[in-house]
C-alpha positions as a Python dict, from the first residue, in 0.01 Angstrom:
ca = {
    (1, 'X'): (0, 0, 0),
    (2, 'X'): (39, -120, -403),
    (3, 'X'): (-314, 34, -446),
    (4, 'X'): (-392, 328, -752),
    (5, 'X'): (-449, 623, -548),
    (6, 'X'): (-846, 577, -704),
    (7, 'X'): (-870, 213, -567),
    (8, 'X'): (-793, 313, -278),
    (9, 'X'): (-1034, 616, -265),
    (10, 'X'): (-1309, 360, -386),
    (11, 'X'): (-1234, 138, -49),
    (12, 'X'): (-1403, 419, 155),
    (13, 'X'): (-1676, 495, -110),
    (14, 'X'): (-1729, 402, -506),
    (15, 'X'): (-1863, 752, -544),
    (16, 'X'): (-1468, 879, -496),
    (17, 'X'): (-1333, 639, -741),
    (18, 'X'): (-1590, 694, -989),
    (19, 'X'): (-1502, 1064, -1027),
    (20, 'X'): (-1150, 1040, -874),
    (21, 'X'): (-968, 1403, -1024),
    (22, 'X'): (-602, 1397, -854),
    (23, 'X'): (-462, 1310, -483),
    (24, 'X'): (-328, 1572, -278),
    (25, 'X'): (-47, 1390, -102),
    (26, 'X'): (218, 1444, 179),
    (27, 'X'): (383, 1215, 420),
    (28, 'X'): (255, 1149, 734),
    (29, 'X'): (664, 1231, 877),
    (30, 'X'): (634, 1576, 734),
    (31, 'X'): (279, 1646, 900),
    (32, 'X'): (435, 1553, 1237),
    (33, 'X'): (730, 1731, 1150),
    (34, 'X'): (621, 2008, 1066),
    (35, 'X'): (229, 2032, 1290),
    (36, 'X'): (-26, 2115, 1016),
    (37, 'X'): (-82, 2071, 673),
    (38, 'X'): (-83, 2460, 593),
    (39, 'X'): (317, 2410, 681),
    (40, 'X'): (359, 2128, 519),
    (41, 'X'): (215, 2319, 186),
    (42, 'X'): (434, 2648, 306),
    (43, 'X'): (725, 2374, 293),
    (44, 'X'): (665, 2243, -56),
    (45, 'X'): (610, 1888, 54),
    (46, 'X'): (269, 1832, -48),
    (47, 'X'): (183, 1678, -425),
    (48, 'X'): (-3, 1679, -639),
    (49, 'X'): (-54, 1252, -774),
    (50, 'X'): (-296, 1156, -1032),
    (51, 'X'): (-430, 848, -1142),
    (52, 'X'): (-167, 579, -1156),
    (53, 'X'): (-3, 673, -856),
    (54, 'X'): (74, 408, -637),
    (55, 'X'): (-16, 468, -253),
    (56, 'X'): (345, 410, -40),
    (57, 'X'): (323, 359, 327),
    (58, 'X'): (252, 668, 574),
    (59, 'X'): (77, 893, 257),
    (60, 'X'): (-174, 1105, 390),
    (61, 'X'): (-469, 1185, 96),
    (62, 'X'): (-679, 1426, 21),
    (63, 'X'): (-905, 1291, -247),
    (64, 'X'): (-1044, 1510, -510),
    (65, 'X'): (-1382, 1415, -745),
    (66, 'X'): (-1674, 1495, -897),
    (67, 'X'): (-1914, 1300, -950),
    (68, 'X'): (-2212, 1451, -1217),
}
């Protein structure tokens, strides 16, 4: 928590902070709530976060990059 969505993708590798693109987020509650993350899309609960979002307790991210 109180890390940029692309520090914290450049704790597991610099490659994913280097060409961080956008976060796609949801709340670990609404994956158990609802079982998968096809529902949770279906649901409207997953977003979209770019840059200067900060990570909150219980996100779940998928980390999108490219890295030329």
């Amino acid at each position: 928590c109180g890390a940029t969505a692309p520090e914290a993708a450049g704790v597991i590798h610099s490659d994913l902070q280097k060409g961080f693109i956008r976060a796609e987020t949801m709340a670990y509650n609404d994956l158990t709530q609802f079982g998968s993350v096809a529902e949770v899309k279906t649901h409207g609960k997953m977003r979209l976060e770019g840059k200067n979002y900060i990570i909150q307790d219980g996100d779940l991210l998928t980390i999108r990059f490219n890295v030329k």
